[in-house]
VEXRO-589670 format. One record per residue (C-alpha): residue in one letter; chain; x, y, z. Coordinates in Angstrom, 3 decimals, decimal comma, always signed. Layout:
<pts>
+---+---+----------+----------+----------+
! r ! c !       c1 !       c2 !       c3 !
+---+---+----------+----------+----------+
! a ! A !        X !        Y !        Z !
...
+---+---+----------+----------+----------+
</pts>
This chain:
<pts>
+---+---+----------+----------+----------+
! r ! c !       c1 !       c2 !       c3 !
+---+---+----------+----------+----------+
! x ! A !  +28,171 !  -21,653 !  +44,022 !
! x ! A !  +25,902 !  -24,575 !  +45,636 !
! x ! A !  +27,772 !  -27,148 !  +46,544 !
! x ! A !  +25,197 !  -30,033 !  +45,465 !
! x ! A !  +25,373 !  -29,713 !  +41,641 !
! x ! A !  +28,652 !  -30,940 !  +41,726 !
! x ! A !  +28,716 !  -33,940 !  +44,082 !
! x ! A !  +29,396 !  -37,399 !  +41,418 !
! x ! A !  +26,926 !  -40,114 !  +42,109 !
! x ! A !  +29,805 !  -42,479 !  +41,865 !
! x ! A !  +31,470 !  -40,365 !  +44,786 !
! x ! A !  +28,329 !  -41,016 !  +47,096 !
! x ! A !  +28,336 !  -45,072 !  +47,167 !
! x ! A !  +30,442 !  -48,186 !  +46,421 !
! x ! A !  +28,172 !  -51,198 !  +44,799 !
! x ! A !  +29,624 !  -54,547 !  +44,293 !
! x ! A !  +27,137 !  -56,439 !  +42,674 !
! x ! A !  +26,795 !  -60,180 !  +43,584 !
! x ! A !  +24,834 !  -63,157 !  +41,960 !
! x ! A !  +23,313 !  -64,881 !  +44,921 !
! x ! A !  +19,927 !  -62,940 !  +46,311 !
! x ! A !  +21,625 !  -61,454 !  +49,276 !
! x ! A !  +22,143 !  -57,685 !  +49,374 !
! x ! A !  +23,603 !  -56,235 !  +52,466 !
! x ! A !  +23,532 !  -52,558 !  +53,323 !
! x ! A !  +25,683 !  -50,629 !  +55,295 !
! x ! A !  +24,017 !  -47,252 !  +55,562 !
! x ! A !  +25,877 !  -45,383 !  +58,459 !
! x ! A !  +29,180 !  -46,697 !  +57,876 !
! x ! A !  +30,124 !  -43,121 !  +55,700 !
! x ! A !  +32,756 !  -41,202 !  +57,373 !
! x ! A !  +33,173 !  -38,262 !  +54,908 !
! x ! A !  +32,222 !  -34,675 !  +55,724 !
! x ! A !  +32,469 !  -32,416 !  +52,860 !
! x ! A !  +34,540 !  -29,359 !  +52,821 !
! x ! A !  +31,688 !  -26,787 !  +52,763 !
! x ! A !  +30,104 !  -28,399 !  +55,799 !
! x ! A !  +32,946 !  -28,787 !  +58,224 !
! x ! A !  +33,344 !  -24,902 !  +59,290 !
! x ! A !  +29,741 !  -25,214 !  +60,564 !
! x ! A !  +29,767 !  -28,003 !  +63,085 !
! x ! A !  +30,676 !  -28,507 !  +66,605 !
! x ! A !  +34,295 !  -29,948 !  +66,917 !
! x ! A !  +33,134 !  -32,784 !  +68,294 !
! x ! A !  +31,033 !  -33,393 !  +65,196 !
! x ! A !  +33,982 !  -33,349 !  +62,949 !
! x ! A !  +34,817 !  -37,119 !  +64,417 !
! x ! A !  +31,759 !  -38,270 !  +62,901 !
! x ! A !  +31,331 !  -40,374 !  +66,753 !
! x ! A !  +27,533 !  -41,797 !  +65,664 !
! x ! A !  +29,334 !  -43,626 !  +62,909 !
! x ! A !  +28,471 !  -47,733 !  +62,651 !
! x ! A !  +32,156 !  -48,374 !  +62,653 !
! x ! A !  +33,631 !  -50,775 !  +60,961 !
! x ! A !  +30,911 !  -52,438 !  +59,602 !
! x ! A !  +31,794 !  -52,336 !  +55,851 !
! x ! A !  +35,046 !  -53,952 !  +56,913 !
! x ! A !  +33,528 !  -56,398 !  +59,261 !
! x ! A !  +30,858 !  -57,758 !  +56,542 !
! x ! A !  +33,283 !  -56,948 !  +53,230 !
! x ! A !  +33,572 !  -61,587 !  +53,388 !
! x ! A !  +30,144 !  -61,521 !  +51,921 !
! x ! A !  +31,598 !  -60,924 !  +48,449 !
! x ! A !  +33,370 !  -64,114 !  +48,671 !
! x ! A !  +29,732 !  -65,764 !  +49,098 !
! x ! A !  +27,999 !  -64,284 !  +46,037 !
! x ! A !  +26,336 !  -61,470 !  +47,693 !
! x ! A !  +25,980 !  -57,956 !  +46,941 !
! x ! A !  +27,160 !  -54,907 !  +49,057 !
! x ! A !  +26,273 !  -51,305 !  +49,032 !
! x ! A !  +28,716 !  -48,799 !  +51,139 !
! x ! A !  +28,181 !  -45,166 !  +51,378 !
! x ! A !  +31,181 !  -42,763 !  +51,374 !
! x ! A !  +29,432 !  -39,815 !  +53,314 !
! x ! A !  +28,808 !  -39,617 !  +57,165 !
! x ! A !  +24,962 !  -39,805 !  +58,615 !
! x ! A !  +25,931 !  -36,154 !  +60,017 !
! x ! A !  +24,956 !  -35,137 !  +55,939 !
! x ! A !  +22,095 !  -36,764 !  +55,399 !
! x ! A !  +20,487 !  -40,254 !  +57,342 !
! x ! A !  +19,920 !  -42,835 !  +54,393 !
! x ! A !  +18,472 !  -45,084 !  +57,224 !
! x ! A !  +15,693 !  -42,002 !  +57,621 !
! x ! A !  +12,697 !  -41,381 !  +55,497 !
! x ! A !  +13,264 !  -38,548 !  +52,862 !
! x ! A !   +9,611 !  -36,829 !  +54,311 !
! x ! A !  +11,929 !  -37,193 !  +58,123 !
! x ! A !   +9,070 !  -38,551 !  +60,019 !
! x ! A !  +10,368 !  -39,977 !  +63,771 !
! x ! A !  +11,394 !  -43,416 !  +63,775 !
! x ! A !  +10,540 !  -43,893 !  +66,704 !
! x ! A !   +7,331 !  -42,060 !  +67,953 !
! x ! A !   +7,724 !  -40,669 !  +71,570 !
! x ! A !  +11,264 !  -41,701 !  +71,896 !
! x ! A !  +14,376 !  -38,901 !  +71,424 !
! x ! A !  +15,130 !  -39,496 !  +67,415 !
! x ! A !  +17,897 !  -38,033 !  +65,076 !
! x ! A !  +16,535 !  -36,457 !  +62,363 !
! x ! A !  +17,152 !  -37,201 !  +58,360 !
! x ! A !  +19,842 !  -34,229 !  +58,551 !
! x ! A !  +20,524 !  -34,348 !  +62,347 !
! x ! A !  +21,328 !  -31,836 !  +64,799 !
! x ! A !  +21,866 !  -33,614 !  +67,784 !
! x ! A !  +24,236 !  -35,881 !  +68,429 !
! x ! A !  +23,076 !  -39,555 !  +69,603 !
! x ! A !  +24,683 !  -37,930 !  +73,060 !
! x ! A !  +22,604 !  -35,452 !  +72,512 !
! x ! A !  +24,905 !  -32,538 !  +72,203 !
! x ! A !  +24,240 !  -30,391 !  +69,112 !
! x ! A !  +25,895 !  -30,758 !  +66,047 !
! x ! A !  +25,820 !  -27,449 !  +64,553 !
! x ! A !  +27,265 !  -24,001 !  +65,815 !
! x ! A !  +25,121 !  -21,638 !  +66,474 !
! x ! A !  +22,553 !  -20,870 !  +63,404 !
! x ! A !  +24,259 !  -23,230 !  +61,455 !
! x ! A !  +21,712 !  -26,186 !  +61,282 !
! x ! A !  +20,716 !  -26,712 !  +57,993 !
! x ! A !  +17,163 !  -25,203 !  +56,657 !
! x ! A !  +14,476 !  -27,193 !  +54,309 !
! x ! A !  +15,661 !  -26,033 !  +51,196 !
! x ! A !  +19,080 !  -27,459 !  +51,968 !
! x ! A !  +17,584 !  -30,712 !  +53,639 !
! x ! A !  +15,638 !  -31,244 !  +50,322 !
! x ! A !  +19,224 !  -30,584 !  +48,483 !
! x ! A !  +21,009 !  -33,276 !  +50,353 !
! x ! A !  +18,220 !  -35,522 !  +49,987 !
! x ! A !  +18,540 !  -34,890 !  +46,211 !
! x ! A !  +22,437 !  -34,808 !  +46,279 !
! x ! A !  +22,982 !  -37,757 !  +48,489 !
! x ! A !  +20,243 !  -40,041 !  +49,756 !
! x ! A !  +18,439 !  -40,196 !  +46,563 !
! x ! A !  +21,554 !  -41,809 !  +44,449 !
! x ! A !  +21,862 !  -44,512 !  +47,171 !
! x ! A !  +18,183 !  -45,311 !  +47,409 !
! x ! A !  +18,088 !  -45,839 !  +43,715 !
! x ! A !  +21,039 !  -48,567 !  +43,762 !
! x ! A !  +19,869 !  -50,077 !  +46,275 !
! x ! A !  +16,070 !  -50,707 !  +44,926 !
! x ! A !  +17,851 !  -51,504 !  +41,301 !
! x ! A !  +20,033 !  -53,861 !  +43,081 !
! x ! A !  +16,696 !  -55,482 !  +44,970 !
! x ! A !  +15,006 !  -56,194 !  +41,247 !
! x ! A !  +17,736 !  -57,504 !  +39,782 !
! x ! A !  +18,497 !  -60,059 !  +42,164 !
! x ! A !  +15,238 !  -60,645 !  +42,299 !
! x ! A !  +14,338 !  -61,100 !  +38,744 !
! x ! A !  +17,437 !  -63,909 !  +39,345 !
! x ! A !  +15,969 !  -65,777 !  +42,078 !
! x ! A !  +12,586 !  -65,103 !  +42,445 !
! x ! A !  +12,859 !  -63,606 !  +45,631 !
! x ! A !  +15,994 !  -61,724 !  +47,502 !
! x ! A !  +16,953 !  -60,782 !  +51,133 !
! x ! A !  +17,876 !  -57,353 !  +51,962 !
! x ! A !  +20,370 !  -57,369 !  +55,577 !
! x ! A !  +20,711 !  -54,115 !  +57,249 !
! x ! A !  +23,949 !  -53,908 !  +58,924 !
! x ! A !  +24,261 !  -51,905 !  +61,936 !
! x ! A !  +26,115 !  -51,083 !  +64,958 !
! x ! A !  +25,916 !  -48,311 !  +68,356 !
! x ! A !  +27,566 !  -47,849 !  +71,464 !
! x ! A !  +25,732 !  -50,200 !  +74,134 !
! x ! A !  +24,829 !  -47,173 !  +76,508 !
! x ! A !  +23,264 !  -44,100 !  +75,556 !
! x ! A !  +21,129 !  -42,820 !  +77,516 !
! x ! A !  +19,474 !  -39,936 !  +75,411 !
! x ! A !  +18,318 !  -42,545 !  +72,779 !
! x ! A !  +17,331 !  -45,927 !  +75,016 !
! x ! A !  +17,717 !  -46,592 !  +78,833 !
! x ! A !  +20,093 !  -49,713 !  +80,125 !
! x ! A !  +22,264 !  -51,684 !  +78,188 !
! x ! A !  +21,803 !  -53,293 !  +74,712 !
! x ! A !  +22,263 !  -56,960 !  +73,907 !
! x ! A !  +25,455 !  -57,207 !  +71,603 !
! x ! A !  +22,581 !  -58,215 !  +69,024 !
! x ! A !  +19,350 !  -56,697 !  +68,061 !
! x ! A !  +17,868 !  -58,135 !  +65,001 !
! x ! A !  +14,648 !  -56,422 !  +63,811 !
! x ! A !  +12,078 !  -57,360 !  +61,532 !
! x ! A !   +9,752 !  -54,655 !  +61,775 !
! x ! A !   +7,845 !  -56,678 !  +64,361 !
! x ! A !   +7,680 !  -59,324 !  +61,716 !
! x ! A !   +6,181 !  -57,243 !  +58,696 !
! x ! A !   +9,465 !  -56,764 !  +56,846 !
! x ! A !  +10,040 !  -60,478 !  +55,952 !
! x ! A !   +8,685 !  -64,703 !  +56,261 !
! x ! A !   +8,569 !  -65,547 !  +59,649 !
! x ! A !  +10,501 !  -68,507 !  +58,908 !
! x ! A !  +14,057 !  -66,202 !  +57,575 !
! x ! A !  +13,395 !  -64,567 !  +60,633 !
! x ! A !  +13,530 !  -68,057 !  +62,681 !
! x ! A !  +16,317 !  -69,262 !  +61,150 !
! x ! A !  +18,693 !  -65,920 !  +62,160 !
! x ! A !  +17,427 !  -66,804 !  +65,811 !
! x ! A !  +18,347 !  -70,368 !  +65,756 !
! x ! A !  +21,608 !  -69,393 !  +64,520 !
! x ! A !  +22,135 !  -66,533 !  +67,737 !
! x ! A !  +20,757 !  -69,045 !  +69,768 !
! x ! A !  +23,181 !  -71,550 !  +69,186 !
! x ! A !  +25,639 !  -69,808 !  +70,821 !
! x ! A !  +26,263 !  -68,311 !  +74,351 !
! x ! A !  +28,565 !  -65,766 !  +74,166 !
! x ! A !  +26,830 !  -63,122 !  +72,770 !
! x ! A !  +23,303 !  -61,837 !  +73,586 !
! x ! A !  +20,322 !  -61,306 !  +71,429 !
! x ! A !  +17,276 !  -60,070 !  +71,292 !
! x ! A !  +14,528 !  -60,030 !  +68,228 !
! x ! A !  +12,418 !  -56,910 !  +68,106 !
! x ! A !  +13,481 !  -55,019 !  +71,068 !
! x ! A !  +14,545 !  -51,287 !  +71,201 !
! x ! A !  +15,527 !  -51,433 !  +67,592 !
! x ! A !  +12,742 !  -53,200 !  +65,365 !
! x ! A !  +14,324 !  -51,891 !  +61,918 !
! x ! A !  +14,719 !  -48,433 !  +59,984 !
! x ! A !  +13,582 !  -46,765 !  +57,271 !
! x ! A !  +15,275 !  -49,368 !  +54,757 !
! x ! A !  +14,220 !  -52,311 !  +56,692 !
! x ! A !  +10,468 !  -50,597 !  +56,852 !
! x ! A !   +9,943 !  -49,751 !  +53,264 !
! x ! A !  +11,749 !  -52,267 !  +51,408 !
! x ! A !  +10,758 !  -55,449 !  +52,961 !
! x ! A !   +7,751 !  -56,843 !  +51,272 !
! x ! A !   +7,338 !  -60,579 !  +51,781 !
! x ! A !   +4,311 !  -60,714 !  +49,483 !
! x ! A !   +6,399 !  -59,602 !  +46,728 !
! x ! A !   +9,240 !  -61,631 !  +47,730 !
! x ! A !  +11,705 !  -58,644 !  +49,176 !
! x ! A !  +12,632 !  -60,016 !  +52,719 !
! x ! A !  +14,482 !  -57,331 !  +55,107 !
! x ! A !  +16,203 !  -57,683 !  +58,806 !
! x ! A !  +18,112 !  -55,449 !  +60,312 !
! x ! A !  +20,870 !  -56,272 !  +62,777 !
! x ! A !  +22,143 !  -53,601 !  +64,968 !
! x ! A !  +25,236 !  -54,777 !  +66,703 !
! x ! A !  +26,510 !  -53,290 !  +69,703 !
! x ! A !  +30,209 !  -51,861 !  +69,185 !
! x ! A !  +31,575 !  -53,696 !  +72,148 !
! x ! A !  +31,524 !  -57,135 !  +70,102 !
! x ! A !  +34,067 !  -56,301 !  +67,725 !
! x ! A !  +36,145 !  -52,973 !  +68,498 !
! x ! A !  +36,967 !  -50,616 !  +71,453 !
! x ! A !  +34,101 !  -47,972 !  +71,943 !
! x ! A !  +35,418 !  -45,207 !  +72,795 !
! x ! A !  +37,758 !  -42,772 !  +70,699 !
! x ! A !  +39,571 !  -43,438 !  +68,413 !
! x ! A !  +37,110 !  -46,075 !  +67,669 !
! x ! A !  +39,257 !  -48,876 !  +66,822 !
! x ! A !  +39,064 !  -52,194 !  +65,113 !
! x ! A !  +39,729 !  -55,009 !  +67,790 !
! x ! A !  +40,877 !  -57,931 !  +66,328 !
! x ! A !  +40,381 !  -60,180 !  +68,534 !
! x ! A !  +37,401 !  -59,549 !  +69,262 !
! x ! A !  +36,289 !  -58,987 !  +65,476 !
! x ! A !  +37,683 !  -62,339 !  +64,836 !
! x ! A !  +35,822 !  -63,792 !  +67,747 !
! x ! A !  +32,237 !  -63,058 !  +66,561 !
! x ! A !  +33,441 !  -63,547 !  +62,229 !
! x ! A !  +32,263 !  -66,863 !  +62,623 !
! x ! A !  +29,034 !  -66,000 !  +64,237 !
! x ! A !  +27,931 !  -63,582 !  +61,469 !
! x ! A !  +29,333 !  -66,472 !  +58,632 !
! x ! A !  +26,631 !  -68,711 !  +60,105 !
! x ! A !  +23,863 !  -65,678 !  +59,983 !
! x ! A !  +25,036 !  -64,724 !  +56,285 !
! x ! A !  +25,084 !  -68,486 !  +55,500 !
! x ! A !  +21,528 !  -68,691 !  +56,992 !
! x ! A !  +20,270 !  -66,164 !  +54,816 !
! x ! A !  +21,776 !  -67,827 !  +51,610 !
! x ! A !  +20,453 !  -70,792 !  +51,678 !
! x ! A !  +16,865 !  -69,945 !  +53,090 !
! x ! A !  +13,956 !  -70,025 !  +50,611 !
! x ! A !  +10,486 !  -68,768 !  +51,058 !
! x ! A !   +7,927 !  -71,129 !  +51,707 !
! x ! A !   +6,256 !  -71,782 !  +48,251 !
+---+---+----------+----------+----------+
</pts>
């Protein structure tokens, strides 16, 4: 039996449509393994650690403002929906997870041994899993658009501040990228930095080690008036990093009114006519 004709499209996402031309994405923030995968990964895999924890949870107030929110149920460990569906690097000459990955961002494998998936089954999960998303998530982007004239698509992210196999050092609590400025007005890009900047308590940097994904990189056309950032938010601002990977609230409440201001700065910002 093959396991992707019966995965529901409403099992794969959770959309809450908004009014206001905001949609924020959450695309690693899946923690689900399905049954038929589990026996063939690592036991380490099986706590989905690469997850962007949280994040749902942490940007779930942006409901109350009129904005939209896609969640995925499934982890990245089944298929990366911040990847392109053709798997090209990210990241060219750097260590990358693929759109299926088999290394953790540790770098340990995923799989046991001759149990990494093969193209026929990437191309299935594609199909099964990222497709479904990618399709809400550009319907979303027209309609809100065809409300406002233009919409802003925020990437919501978050890693572990130290990992060596993927970047060297330590990351600022938070990255915003803008595909080095192609994925949306200068000016939206601005005002996000005048709102980190107006604070001293967390760092931030604007196009550093992460510049923005696949969704961030194919959706964000400011000519046609689709504007995209990504934030990637180091975990150590809102929750303990290390297993079990748990909500801190202090610290979550600590930085709520930070991203509030950054949310709010998106809502009310306007392309230059």
């Amino acid at each position: 039996m093959n396991p992707f004709d019966k995965v529901d499209p409403s099992e794969v996402f959770e959309l809450h449509r908004g009014s206001a031309p905001l949609l924020v994405s959450v695309p690693h923030s899946g923690t689900r393994i399905p049954e038929w995968l589990r026996p063939r990964l690592q036991a380490h895999a099986l706590a989905v650690p690469d997850t962007d924890w949280h994040v749902d949870r942490l940007y779930d107030f942006v409901k109350a403002r009129g904005a939209s929110l896609l969640v995925p149920r499934h982890s990245r460990y089944v298929v990366d929906l911040n990847r392109p569906s053709d798997n090209q690097p990210m990241y060219a000459g750097s260590n990358n997870t693929e759109l299926c990955p088999t290394h953790a961002f540790s770098g340990q494998t995923l799989y046991l041994p001759g149990q990494a998936p093969e193209e026929a089954e990437v191309r299935a999960r594609v199909a099964a899993y990222w497709r479904p998303y990618h399709e809400a998530l550009a319907g979303e982007l027209v309609r809100l658009k065809a409300l406002h004239g233009h919409v802003v698509l925020f990437d919501g992210h978050s890693i572990k501040g130290e990992l060596p196999w993927l970047f060297e050092g330590r990351l600022p609590d938070l990255n915003l990228g803008t595909a080095s400025g192609a994925a949306c007005a200068e000016s939206l890009a601005a005002r996000i930095v005048e709102v980190f900047a107006a604070q001293d308590r967390y760092s931030h940097v604007h196009n550093g080690r992460f510049k923005g994904g696949h969704i961030t990189r194919h959706y964000g056309r400011p000519g046609e008036g689709v504007h995209a950032v990504q934030l990637e938010m180091a975990l150590r601002a809102y929750m303990d990093e290390e297993p079990p990977f748990a909500w801190h609230e202090a610290k979550a409440a600590a930085i709520a009114p930070l991203l509030q201001r950054m949310v709010d700065a998106m809502l009310a910002w306007r392309p230059d006519v």
